[in-house]
Each structure stands twice: as C-alpha cells, then as structure tokens.
C-alpha positions as CSV (number, residue, x, y, z in Angstrom):
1,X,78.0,89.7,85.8
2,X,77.9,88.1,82.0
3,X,78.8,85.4,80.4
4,X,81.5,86.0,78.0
5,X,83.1,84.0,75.2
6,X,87.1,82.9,75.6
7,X,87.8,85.4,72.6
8,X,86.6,88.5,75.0
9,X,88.4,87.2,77.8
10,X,91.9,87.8,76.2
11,X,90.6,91.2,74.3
12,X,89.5,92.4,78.3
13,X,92.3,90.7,79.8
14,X,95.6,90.9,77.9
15,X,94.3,93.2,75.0
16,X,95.8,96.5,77.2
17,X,99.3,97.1,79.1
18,X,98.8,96.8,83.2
19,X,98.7,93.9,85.5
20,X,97.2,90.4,85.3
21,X,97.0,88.6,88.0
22,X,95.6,84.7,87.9
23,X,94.2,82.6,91.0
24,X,94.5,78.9,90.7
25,X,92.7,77.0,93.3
26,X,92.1,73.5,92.0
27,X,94.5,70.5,91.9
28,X,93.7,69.0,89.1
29,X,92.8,70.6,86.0
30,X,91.1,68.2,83.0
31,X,92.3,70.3,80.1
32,X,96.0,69.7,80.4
33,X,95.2,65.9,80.0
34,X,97.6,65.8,76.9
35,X,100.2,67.5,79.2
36,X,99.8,64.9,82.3
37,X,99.7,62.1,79.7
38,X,102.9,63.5,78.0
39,X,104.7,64.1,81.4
40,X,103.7,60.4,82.8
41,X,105.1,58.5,79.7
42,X,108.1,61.5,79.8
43,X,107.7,62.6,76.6
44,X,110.4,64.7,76.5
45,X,109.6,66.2,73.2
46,X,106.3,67.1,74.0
47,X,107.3,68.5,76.8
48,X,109.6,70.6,75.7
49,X,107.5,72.2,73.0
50,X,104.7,73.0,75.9
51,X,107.7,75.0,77.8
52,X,109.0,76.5,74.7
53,X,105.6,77.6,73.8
54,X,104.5,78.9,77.6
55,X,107.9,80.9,77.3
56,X,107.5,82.6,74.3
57,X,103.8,83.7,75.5
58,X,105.2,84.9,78.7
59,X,107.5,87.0,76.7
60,X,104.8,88.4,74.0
61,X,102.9,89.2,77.6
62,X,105.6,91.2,78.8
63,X,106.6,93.0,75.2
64,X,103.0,93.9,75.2
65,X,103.3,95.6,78.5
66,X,101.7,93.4,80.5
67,X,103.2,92.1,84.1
68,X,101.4,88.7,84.4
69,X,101.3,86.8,87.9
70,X,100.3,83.5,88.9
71,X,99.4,82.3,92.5
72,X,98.9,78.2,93.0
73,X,96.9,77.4,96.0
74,X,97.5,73.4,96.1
75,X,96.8,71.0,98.8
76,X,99.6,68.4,100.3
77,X,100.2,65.8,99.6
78,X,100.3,67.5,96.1
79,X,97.7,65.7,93.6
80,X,99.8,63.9,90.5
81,X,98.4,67.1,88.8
82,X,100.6,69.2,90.7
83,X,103.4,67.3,91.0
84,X,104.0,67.7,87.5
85,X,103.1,71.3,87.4
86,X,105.7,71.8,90.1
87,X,108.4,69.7,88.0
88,X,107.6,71.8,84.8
89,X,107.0,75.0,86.2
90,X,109.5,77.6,84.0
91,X,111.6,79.0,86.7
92,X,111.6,82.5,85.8
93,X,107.6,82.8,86.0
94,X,106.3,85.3,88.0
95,X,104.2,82.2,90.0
96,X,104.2,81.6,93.8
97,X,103.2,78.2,95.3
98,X,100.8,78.6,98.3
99,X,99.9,75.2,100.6
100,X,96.2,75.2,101.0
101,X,96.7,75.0,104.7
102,X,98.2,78.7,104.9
103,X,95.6,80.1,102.9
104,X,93.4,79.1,105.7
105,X,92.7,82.9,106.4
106,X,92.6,84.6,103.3
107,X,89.3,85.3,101.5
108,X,89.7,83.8,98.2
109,X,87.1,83.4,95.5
110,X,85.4,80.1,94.6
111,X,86.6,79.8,90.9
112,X,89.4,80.3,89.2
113,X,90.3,83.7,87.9
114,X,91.9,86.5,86.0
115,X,92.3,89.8,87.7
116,X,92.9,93.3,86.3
117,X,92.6,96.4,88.2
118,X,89.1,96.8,86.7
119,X,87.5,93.7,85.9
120,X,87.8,90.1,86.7
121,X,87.1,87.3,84.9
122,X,86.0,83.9,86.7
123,X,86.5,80.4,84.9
124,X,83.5,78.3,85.8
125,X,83.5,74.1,86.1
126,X,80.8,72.0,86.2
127,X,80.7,68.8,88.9
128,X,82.8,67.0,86.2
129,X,85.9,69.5,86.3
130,X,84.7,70.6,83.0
131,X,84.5,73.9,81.7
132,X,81.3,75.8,81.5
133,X,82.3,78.9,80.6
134,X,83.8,82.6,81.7
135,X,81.5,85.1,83.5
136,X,82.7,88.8,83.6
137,X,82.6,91.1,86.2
138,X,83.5,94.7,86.8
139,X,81.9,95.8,90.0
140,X,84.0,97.3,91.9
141,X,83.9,95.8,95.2
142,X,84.0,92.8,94.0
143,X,87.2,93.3,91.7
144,X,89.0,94.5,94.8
145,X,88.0,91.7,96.9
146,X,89.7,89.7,94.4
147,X,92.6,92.2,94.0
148,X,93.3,92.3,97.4
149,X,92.9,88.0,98.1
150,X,95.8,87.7,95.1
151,X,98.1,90.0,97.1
152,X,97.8,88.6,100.4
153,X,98.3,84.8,98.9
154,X,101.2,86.3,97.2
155,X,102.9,87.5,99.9
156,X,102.6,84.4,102.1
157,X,103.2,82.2,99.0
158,X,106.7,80.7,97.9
159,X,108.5,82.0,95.0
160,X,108.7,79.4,92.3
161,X,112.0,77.5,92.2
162,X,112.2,77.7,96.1
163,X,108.7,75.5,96.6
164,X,109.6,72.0,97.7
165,X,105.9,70.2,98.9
C-alpha cells in the first residue's frame, strides 16, 4: 500500500468508465463543517448551491461512464451529522442507508473508502477526525474483500428516500 495525493485519487478513481463504489462508516465527518453550519442556521441558499453542485457532479460521473454508489453505515439515534445528511440527501443518488446494528455481520473495512474493481483507495483520520491522507491499494484480495463488504451492506441497506431512522 502507498500513500497517494487527492489529485491521484480521482485520476485512479474516476479518471476511467466502470464502477465506483464508496463506504462511509463514520457519523460525523469534520470537513463538511460549512455544510452542518449552513444547514443549522437553514441557509437555504447555501444549501441549495451544495445540492446543485453534488447534482451536476453526479451527472459529469455518469456522462463519463462511471456508475457511482454510496453505502452509509450510521448508528441510531442518528448523530446531528447525519440527520442532516439524511434531510439533504439528493433523492435520485444511487446511496443506501444501512443502521450500524445490521451491519453487525458484515466484514467491513476500518476507514472510509473508494472501491473500483481493481484498486481501493482508503481515507485515513487521525484521533481528531482529521484527515491524514489516502493510502492506495491494489492487492487483490484485499480489493475484493472490500468489493464484496460494499455488496452485501448494499443489499441489506435501504434505498435512499425510503430511510426513516
């Protein structure tokens, strides 16, 4: 595994048409603090460029040939952090909600990550919920342990727009 720079990440990840799966497996995450702040005072404006924006790159995704999926693993009671994410969440995203709870019996990784068929790429935190940066890795068994933990919290997890908490 390396340590690679966010620049390689989307050449690796979204530079090619195929499938892009992400794992989210925190409930709070420190870099959307403008969004949380924004969505707590309803800043409606804000808001609405943030879903404009996610739209329109969900859309340059999918002209460029890429199917991109998103599975939420979040505890309940949801954190404030998800709360909002569920309230904002664009409907028509390929994203399924999965209660901590039912993951109970799926391997999952430990970090964060983006999946391809050959390669994953794993967002690493420090103790503060900070960013420390993105380690590649493309060994095999490893890429379809992760592979294969995204498909089995996507099929037990709920469709966005039919998750209520």
């Amino acid at each position: 595994m390396e340590l690679i720079s966010a620049e390689r990440r989307g050449e690796l990840v979204f530079g090619q048409p195929g499938e892009v799966r992400k794992l989210e497996l925190r409930d709070h995450y420190e870099i959307d603090r403008k969004l949380m702040d924004a969505w707590r005072t309803n800043d409606e404006e804000f808001l609405e460029r943030r879903r404009v924006a996610n739209d329109a790159d969900i859309a340059g995704l999918a002209e460029k040939g890429i199917n991109y999926r998103r599975v939420r693993v979040v505890s309940e009671p949801l954190s404030e952090y998800q709360r909002m994410a569920v309230e904002i969440a664009n409907t028509g995203e390929q994203l399924r909600w999965l209660p901590r709870p039912e993951a109970a019996t799926i391997v999952l990784p430990v970090n964060d990550c983006l999946i391809r068929d050959d390669l994953v790429v794993f967002n690493l935190l420090g103790g503060d919920n900070q960013s420390v940066g993105m380690q590649l890795c493309t060994d095999p068994e490893v890429v379809k342990l992760c592979v294969e933990a995204f498909e089995q919290a996507w099929s037990i997890g709920r469709p966005n727009g039919t998750y209520t908490p």
